[in-house]
C-alpha positions as CSV (number, residue, x, y, z in Angstrom):
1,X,86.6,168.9,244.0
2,X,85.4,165.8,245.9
3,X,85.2,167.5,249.1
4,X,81.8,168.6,250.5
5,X,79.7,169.8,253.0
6,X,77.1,167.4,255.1
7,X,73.8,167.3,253.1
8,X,71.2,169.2,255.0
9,X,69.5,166.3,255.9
10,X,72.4,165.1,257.7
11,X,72.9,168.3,259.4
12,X,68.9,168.4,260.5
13,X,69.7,165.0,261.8
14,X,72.3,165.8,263.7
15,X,70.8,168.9,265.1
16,X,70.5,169.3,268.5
17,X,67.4,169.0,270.0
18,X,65.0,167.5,267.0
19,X,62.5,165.3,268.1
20,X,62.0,166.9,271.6
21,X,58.9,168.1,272.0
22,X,58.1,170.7,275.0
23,X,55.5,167.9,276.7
24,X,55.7,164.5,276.5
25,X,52.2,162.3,275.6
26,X,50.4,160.1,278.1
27,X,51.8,156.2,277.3
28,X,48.2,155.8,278.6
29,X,46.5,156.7,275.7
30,X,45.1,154.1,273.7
31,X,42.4,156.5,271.6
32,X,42.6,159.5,270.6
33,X,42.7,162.5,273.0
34,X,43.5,166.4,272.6
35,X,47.6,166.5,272.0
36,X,48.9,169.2,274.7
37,X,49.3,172.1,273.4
38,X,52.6,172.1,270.5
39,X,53.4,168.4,271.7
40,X,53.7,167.5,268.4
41,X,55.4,170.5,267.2
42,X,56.8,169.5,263.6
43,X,53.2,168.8,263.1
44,X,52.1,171.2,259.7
45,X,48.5,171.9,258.3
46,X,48.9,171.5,254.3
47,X,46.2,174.0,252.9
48,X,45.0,174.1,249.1
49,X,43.5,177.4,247.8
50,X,39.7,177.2,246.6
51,X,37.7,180.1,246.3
52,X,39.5,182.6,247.7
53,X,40.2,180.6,251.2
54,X,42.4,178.0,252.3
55,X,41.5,174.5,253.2
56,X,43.4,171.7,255.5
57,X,44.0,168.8,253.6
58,X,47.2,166.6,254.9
59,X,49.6,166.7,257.5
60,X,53.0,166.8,257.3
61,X,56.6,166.9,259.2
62,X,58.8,169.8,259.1
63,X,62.2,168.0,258.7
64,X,64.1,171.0,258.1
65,X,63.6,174.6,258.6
66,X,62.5,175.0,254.9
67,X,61.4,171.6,254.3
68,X,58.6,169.7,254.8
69,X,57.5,166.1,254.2
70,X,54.1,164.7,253.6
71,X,52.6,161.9,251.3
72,X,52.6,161.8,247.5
73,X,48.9,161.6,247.5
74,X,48.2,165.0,249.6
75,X,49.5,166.6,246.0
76,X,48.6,168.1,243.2
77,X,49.7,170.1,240.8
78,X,46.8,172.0,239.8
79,X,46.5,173.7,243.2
80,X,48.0,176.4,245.5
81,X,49.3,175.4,248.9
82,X,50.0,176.9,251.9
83,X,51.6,175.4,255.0
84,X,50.8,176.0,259.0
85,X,53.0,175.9,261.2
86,X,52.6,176.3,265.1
87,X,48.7,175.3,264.8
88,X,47.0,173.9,267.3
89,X,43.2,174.3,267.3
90,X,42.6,175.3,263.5
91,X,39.2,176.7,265.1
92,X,41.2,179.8,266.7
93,X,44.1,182.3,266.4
94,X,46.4,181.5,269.0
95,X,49.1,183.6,268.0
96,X,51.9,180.5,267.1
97,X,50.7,180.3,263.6
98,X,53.1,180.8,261.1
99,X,51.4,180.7,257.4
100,X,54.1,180.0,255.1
101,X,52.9,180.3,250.8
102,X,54.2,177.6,248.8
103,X,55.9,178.2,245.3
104,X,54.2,175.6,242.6
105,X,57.8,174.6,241.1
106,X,58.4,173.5,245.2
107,X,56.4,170.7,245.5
108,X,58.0,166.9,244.8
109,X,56.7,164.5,244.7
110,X,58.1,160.9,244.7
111,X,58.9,159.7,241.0
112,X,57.3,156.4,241.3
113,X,54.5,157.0,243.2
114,X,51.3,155.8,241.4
115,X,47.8,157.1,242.4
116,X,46.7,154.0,240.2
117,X,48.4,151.6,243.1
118,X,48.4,153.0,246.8
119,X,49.4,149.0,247.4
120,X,53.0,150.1,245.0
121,X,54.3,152.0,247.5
122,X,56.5,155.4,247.3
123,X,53.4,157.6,248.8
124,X,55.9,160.6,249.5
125,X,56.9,164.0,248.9
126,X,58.5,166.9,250.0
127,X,57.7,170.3,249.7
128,X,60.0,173.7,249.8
129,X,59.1,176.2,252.0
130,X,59.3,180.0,249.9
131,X,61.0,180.8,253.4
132,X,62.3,178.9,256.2
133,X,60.2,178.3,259.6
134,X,61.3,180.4,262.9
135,X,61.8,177.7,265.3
136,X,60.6,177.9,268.7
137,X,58.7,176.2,271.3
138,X,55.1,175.9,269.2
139,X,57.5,175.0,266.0
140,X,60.2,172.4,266.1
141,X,62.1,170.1,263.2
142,X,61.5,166.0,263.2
143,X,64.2,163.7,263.7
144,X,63.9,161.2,260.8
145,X,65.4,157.6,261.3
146,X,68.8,156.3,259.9
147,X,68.6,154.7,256.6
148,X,66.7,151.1,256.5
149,X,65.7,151.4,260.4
150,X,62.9,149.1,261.0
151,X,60.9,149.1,264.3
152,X,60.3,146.4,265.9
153,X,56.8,144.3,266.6
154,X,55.0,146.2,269.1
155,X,57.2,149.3,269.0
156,X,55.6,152.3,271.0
157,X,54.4,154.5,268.2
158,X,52.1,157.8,267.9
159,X,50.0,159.0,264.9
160,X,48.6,162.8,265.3
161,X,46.2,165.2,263.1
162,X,43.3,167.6,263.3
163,X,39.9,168.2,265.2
164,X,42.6,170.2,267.3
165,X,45.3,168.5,267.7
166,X,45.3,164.6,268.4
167,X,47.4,162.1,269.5
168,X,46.9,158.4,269.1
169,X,49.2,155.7,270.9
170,X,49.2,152.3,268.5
171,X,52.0,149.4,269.0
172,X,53.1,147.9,265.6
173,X,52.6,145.3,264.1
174,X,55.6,143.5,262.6
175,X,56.9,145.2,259.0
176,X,54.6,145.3,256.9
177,X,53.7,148.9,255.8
178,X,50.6,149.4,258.2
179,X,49.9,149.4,261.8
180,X,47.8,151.3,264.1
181,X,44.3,153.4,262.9
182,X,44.4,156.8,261.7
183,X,41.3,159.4,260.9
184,X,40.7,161.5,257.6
185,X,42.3,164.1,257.4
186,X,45.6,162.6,259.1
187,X,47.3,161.4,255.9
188,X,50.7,162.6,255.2
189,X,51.4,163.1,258.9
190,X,54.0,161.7,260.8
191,X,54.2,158.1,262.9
192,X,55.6,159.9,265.8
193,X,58.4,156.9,267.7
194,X,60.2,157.2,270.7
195,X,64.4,156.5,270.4
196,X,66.2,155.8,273.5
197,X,67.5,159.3,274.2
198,X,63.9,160.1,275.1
199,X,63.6,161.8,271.3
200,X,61.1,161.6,268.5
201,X,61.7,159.9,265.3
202,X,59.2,160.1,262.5
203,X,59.5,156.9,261.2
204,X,55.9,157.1,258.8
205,X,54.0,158.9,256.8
206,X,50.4,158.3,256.8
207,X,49.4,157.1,253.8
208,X,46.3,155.2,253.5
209,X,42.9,155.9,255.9
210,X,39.9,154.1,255.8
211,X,37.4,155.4,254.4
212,X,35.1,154.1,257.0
213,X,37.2,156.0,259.8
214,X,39.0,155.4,262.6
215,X,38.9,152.2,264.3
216,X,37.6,149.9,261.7
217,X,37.8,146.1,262.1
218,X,40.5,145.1,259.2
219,X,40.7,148.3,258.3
220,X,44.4,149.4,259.4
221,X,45.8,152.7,258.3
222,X,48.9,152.6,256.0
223,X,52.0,154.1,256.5
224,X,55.0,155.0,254.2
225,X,58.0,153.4,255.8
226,X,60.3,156.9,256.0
227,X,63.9,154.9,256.2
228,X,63.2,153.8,252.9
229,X,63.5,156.8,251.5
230,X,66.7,158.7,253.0
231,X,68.3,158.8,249.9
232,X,65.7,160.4,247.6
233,X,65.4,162.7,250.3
234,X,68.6,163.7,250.8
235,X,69.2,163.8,247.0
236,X,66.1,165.9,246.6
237,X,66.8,168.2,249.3
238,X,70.8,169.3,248.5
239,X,69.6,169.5,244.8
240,X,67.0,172.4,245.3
């Protein structure tokens, strides 16, 4: 029977209210600053397991209410994740939290990502949830872009990840993969860009941050271009 639902993608794309976070960031910032609290709220903390505690290591974009994306690089398969959701300061327990395990046969990565080439490309992967998120005001989904969307030069964009929670407001520069400056311990979280609606789309992944840190002189952080990618998402996503 050819006939058949929307993929869930499409349906988490077409869901009302994606992409709106409860406040809206400062177009003033030009460094980082303390997010308000659950601006940011498909924002997740991916945590690996090592002695008996768990560790942030990436960020990542809950694009469905048991999906979440991140970057390729952020995994590996001889650890145990965990995701946060709701987090804020990862110094406190502020009662949003939701701590969801991760099942080892749930991670995907990209097929033709290559640890060998970060320059190659395809630094993505998704990641099942063992159950689905409770949305709410501290935990919302992403909006992800339509298929083969590219911004524009200079396009409004915001990159976020942990001290607490931080924002940073780059413009970017024309297509080429990178733009903006990130900080370790942001890669695999989302390039948060505004849509006309007054919505969110992520439209990266981060990807590649300088060693050196933030702000480097030609030292730019890297993103995955998310548009890129619709399909292996979507095919990924109705198949498990």
């Amino acid at each position: 029977m050819m006939l058949r639902l929307l993929s869930s993608l499409l349906l988490v794309a077409l869901a009302s209210g994606c992409g709106r976070p409860s406040y809206q960031p400062s177009s003033r910032v030009v460094n980082g600053e303390d997010a308000a609290p659950y601006s940011w709220p498909w924002q997740v903390s991916l945590q690996y397991e090592k002695s008996g505690a768990f560790h942030h290591t990436c960020g990542g974009s809950l694009i469905a209410p048991d999906w979440v994306m991140t970057a390729g690089h952020c995994i590996s398969s001889s650890l145990t994740y965990q995701v946060v959701l709701g987090e804020y300061n990862r110094a406190e327990e502020e009662g949003s939290e939701q701590v969801i395990p991760i099942n080892a046969g749930d991670l995907f990565v990209h097929p033709l990502w290559n640890p060998n080439c970060v320059a190659c490309g395809n630094d993505i992967a998704l990641i099942k949830l063992s159950r689905s998120a409770q949305l709410g005001g501290a935990v919302q989904l992403a909006c992800l872009p339509p298929a083969g969307d590219i911004l524009p030069n200079g396009a409004p964009c915001y990159i976020s990840g942990w001290g607490r929670l931080h924002s940073v407001y780059r413009p970017l520069p024309p297509a080429t993969g990178t733009g903006g400056r990130g900080s370790k311990g942001d890669s695999g979280g989302p390039l948060n860009c505004p849509t006309a609606d007054g919505s969110w789309q992520v439209h990266g992944v981060t990807s590649f941050v300088s060693a050196f840190g933030c702000n480097t002189l030609k030292k730019p952080t890297v993103f995955t271009r998310v548009s890129a990618f619709n399909d292996w998402i979507e095919e990924v996503m109705s198949s498990h």
